[in-house]
Each structure stands twice: as structure tokens, then as C-alpha cells.
C-alpha positions as CSV (number, residue, x, y, z in Angstrom):
1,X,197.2,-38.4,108.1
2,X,194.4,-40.7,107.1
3,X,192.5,-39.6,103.9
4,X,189.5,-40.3,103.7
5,X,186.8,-39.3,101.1
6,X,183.2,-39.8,100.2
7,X,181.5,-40.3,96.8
8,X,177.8,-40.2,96.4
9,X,176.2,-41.6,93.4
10,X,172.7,-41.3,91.6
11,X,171.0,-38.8,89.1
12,X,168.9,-37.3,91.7
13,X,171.5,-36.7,93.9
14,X,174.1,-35.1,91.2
15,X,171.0,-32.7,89.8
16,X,169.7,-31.7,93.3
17,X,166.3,-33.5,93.2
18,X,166.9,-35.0,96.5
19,X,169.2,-33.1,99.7
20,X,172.4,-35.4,100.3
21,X,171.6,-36.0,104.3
22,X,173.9,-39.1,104.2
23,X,176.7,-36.7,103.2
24,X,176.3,-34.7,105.8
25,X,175.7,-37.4,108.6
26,X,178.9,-39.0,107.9
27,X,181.2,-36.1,107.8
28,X,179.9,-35.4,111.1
29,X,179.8,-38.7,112.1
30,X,183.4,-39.6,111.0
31,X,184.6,-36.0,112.3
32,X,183.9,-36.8,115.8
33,X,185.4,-40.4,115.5
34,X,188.6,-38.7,114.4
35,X,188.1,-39.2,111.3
36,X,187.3,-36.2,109.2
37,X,186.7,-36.0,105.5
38,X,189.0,-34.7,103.4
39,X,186.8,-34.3,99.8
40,X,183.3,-35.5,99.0
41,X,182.3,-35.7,95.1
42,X,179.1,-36.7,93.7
43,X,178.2,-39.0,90.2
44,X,175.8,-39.8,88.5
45,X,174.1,-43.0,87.1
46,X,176.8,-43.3,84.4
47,X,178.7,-46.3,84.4
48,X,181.7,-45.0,82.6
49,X,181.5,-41.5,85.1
50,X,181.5,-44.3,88.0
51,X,184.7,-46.9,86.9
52,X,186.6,-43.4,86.0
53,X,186.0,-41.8,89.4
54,X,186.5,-44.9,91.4
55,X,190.2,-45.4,89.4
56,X,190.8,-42.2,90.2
57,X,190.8,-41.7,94.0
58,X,191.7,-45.3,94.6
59,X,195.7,-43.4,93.4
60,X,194.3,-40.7,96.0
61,X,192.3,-41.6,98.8
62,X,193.0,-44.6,101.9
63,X,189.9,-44.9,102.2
64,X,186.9,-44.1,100.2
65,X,182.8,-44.6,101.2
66,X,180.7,-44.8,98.1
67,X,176.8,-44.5,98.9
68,X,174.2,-46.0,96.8
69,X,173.3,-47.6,93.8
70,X,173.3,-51.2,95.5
71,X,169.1,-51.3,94.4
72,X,167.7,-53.7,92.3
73,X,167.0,-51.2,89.1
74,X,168.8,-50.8,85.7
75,X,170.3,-47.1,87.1
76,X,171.9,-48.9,90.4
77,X,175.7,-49.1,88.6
78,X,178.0,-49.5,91.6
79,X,178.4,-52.9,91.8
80,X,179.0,-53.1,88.4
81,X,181.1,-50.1,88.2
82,X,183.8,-51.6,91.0
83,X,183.6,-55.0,89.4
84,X,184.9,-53.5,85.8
85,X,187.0,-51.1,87.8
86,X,189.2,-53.7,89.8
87,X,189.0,-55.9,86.1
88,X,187.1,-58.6,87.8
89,X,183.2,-60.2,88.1
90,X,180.5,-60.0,89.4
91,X,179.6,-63.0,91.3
92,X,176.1,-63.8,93.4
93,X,175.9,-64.7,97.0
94,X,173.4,-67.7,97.6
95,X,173.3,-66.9,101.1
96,X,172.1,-63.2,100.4
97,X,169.5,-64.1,97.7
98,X,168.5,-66.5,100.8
99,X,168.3,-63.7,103.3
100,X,166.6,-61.5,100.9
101,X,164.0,-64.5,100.4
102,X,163.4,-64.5,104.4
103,X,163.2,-60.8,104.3
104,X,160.2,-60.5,102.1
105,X,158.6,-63.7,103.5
106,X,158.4,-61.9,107.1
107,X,156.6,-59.3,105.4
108,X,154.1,-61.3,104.1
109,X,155.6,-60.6,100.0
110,X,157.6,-62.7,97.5
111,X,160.8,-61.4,96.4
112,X,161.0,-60.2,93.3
113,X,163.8,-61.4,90.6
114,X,165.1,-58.3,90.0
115,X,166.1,-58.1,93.4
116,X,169.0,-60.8,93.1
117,X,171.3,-58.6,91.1
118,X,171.3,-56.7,95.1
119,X,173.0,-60.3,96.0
120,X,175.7,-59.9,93.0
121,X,179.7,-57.8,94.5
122,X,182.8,-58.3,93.0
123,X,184.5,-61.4,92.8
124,X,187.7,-59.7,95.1
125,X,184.7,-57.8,97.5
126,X,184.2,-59.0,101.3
127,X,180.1,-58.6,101.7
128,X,179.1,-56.6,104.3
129,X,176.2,-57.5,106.4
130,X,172.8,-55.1,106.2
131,X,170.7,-56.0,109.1
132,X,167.9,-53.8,108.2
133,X,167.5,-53.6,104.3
134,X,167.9,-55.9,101.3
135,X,171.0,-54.2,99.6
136,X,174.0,-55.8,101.0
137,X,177.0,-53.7,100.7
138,X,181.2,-55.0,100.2
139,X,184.0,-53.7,100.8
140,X,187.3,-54.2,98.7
141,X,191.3,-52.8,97.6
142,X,191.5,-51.1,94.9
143,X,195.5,-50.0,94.3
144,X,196.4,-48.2,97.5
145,X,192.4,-47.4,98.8
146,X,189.7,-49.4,100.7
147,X,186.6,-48.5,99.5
148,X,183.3,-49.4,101.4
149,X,180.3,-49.6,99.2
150,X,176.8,-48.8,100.9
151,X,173.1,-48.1,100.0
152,X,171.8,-44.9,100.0
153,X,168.6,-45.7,102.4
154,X,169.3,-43.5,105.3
155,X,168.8,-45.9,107.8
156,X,170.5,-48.9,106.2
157,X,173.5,-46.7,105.3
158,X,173.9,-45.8,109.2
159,X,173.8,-48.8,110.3
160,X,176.5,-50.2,108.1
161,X,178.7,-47.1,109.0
162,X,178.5,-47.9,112.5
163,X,178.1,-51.9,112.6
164,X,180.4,-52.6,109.4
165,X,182.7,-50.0,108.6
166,X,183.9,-48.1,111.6
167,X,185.2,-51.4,113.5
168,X,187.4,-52.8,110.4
169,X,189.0,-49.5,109.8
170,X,190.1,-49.2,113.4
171,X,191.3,-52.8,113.0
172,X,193.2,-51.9,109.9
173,X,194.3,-48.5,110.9
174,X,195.6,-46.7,113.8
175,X,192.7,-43.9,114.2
176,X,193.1,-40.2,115.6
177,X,191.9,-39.3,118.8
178,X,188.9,-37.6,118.2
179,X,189.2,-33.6,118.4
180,X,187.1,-31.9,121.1
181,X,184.6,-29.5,119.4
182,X,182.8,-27.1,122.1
183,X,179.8,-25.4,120.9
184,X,177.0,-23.1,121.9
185,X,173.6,-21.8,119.6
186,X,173.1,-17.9,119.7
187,X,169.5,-16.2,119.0
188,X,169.1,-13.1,118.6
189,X,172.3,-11.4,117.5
190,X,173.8,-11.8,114.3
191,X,177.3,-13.0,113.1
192,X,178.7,-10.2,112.2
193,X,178.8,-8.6,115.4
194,X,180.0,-11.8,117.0
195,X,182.4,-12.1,114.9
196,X,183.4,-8.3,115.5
197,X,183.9,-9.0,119.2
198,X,185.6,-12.4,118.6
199,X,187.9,-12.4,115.6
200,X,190.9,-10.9,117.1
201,X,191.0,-13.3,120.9
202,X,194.3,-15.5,120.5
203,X,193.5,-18.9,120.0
204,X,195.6,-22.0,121.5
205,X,197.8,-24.0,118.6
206,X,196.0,-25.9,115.9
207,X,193.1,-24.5,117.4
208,X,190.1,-23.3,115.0
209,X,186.9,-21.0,116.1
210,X,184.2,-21.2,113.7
211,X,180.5,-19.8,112.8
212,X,177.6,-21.4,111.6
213,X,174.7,-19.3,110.1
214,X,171.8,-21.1,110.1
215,X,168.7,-18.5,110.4
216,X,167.5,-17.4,113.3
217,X,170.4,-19.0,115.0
218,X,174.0,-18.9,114.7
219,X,176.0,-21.2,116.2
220,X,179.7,-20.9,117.5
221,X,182.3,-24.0,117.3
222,X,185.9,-24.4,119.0
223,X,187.7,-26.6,117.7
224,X,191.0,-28.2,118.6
225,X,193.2,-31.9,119.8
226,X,192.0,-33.0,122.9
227,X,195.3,-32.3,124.7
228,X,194.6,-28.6,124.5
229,X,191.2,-29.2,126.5
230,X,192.7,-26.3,129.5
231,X,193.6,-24.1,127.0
232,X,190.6,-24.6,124.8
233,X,188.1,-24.2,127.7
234,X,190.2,-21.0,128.7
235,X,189.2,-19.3,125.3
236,X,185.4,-20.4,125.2
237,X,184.8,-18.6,129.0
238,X,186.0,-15.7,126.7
239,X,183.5,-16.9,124.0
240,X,180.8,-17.4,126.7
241,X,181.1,-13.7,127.5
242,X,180.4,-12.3,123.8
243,X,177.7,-14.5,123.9
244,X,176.1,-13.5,126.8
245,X,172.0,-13.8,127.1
246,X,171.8,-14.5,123.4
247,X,173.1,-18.2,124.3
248,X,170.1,-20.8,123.7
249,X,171.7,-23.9,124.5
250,X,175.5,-25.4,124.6
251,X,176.5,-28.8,123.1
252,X,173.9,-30.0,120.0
253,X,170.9,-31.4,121.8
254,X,168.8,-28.0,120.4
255,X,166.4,-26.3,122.5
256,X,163.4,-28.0,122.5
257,X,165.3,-30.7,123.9
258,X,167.1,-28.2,126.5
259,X,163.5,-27.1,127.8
260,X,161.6,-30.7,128.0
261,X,164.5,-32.0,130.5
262,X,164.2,-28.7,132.2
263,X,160.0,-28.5,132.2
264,X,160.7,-32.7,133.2
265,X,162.6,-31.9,136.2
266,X,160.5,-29.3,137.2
267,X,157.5,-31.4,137.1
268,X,155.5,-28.9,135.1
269,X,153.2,-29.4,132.0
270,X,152.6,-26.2,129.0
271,X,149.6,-25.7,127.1
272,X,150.2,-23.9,124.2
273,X,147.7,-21.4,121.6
274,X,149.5,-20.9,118.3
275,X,148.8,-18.8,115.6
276,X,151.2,-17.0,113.1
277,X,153.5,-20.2,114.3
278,X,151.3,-22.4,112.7
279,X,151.9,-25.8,115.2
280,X,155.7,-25.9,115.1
281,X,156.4,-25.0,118.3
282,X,154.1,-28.4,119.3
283,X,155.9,-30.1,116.5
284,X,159.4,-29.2,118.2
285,X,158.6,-29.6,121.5
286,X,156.4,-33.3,120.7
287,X,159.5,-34.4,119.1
288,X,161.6,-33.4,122.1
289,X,159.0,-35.6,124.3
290,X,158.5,-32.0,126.2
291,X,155.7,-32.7,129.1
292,X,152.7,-30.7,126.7
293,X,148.9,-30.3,128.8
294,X,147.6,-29.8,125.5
295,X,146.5,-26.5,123.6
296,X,145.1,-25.1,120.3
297,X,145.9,-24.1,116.8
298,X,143.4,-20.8,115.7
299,X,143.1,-19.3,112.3
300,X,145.8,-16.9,111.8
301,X,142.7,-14.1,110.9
302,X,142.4,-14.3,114.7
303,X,143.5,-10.9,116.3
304,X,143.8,-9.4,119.6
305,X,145.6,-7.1,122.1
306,X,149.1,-8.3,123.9
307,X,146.4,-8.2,127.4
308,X,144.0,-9.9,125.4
309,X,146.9,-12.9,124.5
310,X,147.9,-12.8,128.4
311,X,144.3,-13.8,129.3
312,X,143.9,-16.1,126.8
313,X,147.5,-18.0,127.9
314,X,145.8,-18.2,131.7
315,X,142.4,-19.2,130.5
316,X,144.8,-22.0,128.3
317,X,146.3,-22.8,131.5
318,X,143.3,-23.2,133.8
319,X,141.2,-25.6,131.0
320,X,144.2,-27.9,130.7
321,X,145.6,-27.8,134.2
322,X,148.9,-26.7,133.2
323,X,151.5,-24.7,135.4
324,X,152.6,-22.5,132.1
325,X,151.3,-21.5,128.8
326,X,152.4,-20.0,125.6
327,X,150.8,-18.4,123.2
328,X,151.2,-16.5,120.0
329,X,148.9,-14.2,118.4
330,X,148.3,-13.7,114.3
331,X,150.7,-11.4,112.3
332,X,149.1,-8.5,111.3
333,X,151.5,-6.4,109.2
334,X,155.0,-6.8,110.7
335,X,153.8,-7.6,113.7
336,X,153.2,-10.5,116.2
337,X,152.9,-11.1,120.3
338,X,153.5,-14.2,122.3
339,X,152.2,-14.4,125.9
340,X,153.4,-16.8,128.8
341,X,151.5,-17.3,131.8
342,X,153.5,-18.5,134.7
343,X,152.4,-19.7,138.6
344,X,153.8,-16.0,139.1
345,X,151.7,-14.2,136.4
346,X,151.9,-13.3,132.3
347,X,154.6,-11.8,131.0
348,X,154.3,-10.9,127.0
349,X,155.8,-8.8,123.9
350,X,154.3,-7.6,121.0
351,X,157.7,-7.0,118.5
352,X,158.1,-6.0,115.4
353,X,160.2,-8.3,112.6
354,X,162.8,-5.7,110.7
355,X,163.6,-8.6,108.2
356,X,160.8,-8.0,106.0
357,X,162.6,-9.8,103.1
358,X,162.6,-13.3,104.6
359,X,160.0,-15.6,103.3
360,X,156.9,-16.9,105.6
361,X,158.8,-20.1,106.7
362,X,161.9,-17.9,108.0
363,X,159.8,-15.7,110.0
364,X,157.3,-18.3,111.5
365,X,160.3,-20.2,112.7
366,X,161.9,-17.3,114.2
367,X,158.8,-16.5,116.0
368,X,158.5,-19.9,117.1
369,X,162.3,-19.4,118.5
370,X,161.8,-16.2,120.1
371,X,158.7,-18.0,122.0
372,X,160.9,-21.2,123.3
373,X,163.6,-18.2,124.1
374,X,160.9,-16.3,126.4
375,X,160.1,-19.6,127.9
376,X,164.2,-21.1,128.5
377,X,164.4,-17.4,130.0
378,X,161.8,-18.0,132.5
379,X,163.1,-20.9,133.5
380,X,166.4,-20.3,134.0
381,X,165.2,-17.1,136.2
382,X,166.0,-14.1,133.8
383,X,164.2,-11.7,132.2
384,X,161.8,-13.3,129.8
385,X,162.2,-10.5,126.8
386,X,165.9,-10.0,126.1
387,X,167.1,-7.9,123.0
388,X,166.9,-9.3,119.4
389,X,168.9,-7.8,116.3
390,X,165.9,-9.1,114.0
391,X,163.2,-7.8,116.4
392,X,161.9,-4.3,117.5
393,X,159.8,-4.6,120.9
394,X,156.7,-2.6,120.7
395,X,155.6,-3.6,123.9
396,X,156.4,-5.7,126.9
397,X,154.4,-6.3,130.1
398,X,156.4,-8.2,133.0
């Protein structure tokens, strides 16, 4: 099997000053190409740290993707580092100072020197193209590894993944099929009594069920080769079950996303009135491009009854012309309401959060969850308040 490993590089990075998203994108990103990582290590700017680890898994790894350090600063080490590491130099590349050049120009700027040493690989490196950043990357054989280098900008290190890298490794090697991965988003229940109900099912061969706990959600993942799809899709109908009317959403679009194609097809616009939730419920459902009439954010020293929220959602939804509404009230001790007025009426709870440890972030976003939850309910025509592990319902009008 294919070995393939990641190593990321930088100070800020190694010490935790910055969250390594890169790392994460590609071992998802490789994982449903077939391709999934087998270690990930992390360096610092030390150029000694860098040739050592690079001589290291180039004994161990086929293939090996190191991200960044290809900038233009004294601390950006990994051209260097591979250079000393294969025993060779570093030599420039006219055409990328040139392109670098032309980069700036279009923006109006000159380019400054320091930005040629980002022209300078390895004299035994192929330079691979960066369409959308000044940092070209290489790639290169070091004993019995191809390692890819690539800049740590997000967006430039994507790009290169999927323009650069991904086609000359299927040319070089024969890939995997990619496994099938089935997966489904729970709110509302909690992993260990999943996990109660769904240890002992048999699995097919090779087959793997996982959890993810990501609060308020946990998420459920079958895992398997693609020749045991019948069998695979057997055991999830099982895992469906357990799940029940704590299900949000299957596959990883999320729920924001879920509800704008289902308010989109339905041809109705929400209005929403947010409170303890502070805006992120617009936040998610803008970035989902959900159909939104408007709405307000009040002063979270705004308090009222659950009827009092229910007229306030239709009042919403009359000023803005919207078919629905959502709203949710102020926290006062441990607890909060959300209304949703509907062309059929309000419906509304006023709950109670049990998990009075969790910080203000944790609780505003489960709030904001339970609200999207009343509304997927709705909408899929069940009952709008369902049961919650975190949540004691105080009230409930329907």
C-alpha cells in the first residue's frame, strides 16, 4: 500500500499560534481520492530540524507533501532545507522571477528583491506551477520518496494539490479506488448512548463505523472498499434506525445548506429576530445563500414570554413579507425560547440548557442548532420540538 505522509513546517504552526487547516484539508482530501495519510509531523523554522526530517521519511514514506516555507523571509527554510538534503543547489528560475514581476505589475506594485529567493528550488527539483500566488512550489526524489513541496497559503496550497500534485502521482502510481464513507450529523443525543445501541451490530469485512464529537453535533461515519457498497448500505439502514429524529442532515453539505435548497424549492423566504444567538444563525444561513426576507438583531437585555416571541415571529413575518420566521429570545438564567411562525401558525419552546459548564460560544451555537432543527423539522413535516439530551423543555405551544 501507498504511503503517504505529510510534514508541515513553520514556528507558528509547531507552537500552536496558528490551527493547521491545510492538514486537515488534505487528509480529507487525499482520503476520498484513495489516498489516505498514513503520518503527519510538524517542524519548525530550523534548518537542521528540516534536512534531518526530510532524510528521514524519504527511507520511509513514497510519497511525502511538505507545506510551507516557500516565502520570501529569512525563516522560509524549505527550499534550502531539500537542496542540502538531496546534496545539491539551489538554482533560480528566470522565468518565475519573470512571472513574479507580471504578478505584482497587475496589481499596480513592484516586486520586491527579496521575493526572488521564492524563484530559487533545487538543482534536481521539477517546479511546479502556482497559478494564484508568488511561491512556486517543486517536486523531487529523494532515495525511495517523492516529495511535493508547497506554500502554506491556503488557497495557493489547494490549488497546487489539485492542479499539480494529484495528476503526476496517478501518472506515477497506480491509485486505490477511493473507499465509500456514508455519513449522517446527529443533534440532540449524545455519543455515548449511540454508541451503546450501535457498538455490538456486525459490521461487513474491512469495514469501520466511526464517531465524531464535535459539540452540539455528533456525527456517525461508515467506512469501507467500494465493493462492499450492498453490504455497507445494509448496516447504515440499521444505523439510520439508532439515529432516528436526531438525524440533521446525511452526506457533509451541513444544515444550513440542507434547509436553503429545501426553503429554495419551496419558494419561501425567513425573516429572523435573534437574540441570545447573537446573528449566527443569519451568518450560517447567508453563507448557505438560504432565501433570508430580512430580520433583526436586539440587545440580549430584551425579555419576553414564549406568546410574547410567537407574536413577535408573525409581526417579523408580516413587515418583511416572509412565509416563515424564527426567532429567539434572551437567556435569562438557563433559559432561552425560539418561536417559528409558519403559513399554518407559531409553534415555540422555551428549554432549559442542563450543560451549564459549556462556555457562551458552546451554548449560543447549540441554541442556534436547536432553532435550524425546529425549522428542518417543519419542513420535513414532523413535529417541530423533538427531544434533546442537552435540553430540558419547559414549555412548548404547537
Amino acid at each position: 500500500m501507498l504511503r503517504v505522509e505529510m510534514l508541515s513546517t513553520g514556528d507558528e504552526v509547531l507552537h500552536g499560534q496558528i490551527i493547521d487547516t491545510n492538514a486537515a484539508w488534505l487528509a480529507d482530501y487525499f482520503f476520498q481520492q484513495g489516498l489516505p495519510i498514513s503520518a503527519r509531523e510538524t517542524v519548525g523554522d530550523s534548518l537542521s530540524a528540516l534536512v534531518d526530517v526530510l532524510q528521514e521519511r524519504s527511507y520511509i514514506a513514497d510519497v511525502l507533501i511538505v507545506n510551507g516555507g516557500l516565502g520570501p523571509t529569512s525563516d522560509d527554510l524549505s527550499a534550502l532545507a531539500a537542496a542540502k538534503a538531496c546534496g545539491v543547489e539551489l538554482v533560480e528560475h528566470p522565468e518565475w522571477v519573470a512571472y513574479m514581476e507580471a504578478f505584482f505589475a497587475e496589481r499596480g506594485r513592484s516586486m520586491a528583491a527579496s521575493n526572488r529567493k521564492q524563484a530559487q528550488i533545487p538543482a534536481n527539483a521539477e517546479m511546479l506551477d502556482n497559478r494564484v500566488g508568488t511561491a512556486c512550489g517543486f517536486a523531487l526524489t529523494l532515495n525511495k520518496c517523492q516529495m511535493f513541496f508547497t506554500p502554506g497559503v491556503p488557497s495557493e496550497f489547494k490549488v497546487m494539490v489539485k492542479e499539480q500534485i494529484l495528476p503526476r502521482l496517478s501518472l506515477r502510481f497506480t491509485l486505490p479506488e477511493p473507499p465509500l464513507c456514508l455519513r449522517l450529523t446527529t443533534f440532540g443525543t449524545s455519543e455515548s448512548d449511540l454508541a451503546a445501541q450501535l457498538d455490538g451490530i456486525p459490521l461487513p469485512p474491512d469495514v469501520v463505523l466511526g464517531y465524531r464529537s464535535s459539540s452540539p453535533i455528533i456525527e456517525l461515519k461508515l467506512t469501507g472498499p467500494a465493493t462492499h457498497r450492498a453490504a455497507m448500505e445494509q448496516t447504515w439502514q440499521r444505523i439510520r434506525e439508532v439515529a432516528g429524529d436526531n438525524t440533521i442532515f446525511e452526506g457533509t453539505a451541513g444544515l444550513p445548506a440542507e434547509l436553503a435548497q429545501s426553503l429554495q424549492q419551496r419558494g419561501m423566504k425567513l425573516a429572523l429576530s435573534e437574540q441570545f444567538t447573537a446573528g449566527l444563525i443569519n451568518l450560517q444561513l447567508q453563507n448557505a445563500a438560504a432565501p433570508l426576507a430580512g430580520g433583526e438583531l436586539l440587545p440580549a437585555y430584551c425579555s419576553e414570554t414564549l406568546e410574547a416571541l410567537l407574536m413577535r415571529a408573525q409581526s417579523l413575518a408580516q413587515l418583511t413579507g416572509a412565509q416563515l420566521a424564527l426567532a429567539v429570545s434572551s437567556i435569562e438564567g438557563d433559559r432561552v425560547s425560539i418561536a417559528l411562525h409558519t403559513p399554518k401558525g407559531g409553534i415555540g419552546q422555551t428549554v432549559s440548557y442542563r450543560a451549564a459548564r459549556h462556555d457562551l460560544r458552546l451554548r449560543q451555537e447549540s441554541v442556534a442548532m436547536l432553532a435550524l432543527d425546529m425549522l428542518r423539522r417543519w419542513l420535513n413535516g414532523g413535529k417541530a420540538c423533538g427531544k434533546n439530551s442537552w435540553l430540558e423543555i419547559i414549555q412548548v405551544i404547537e
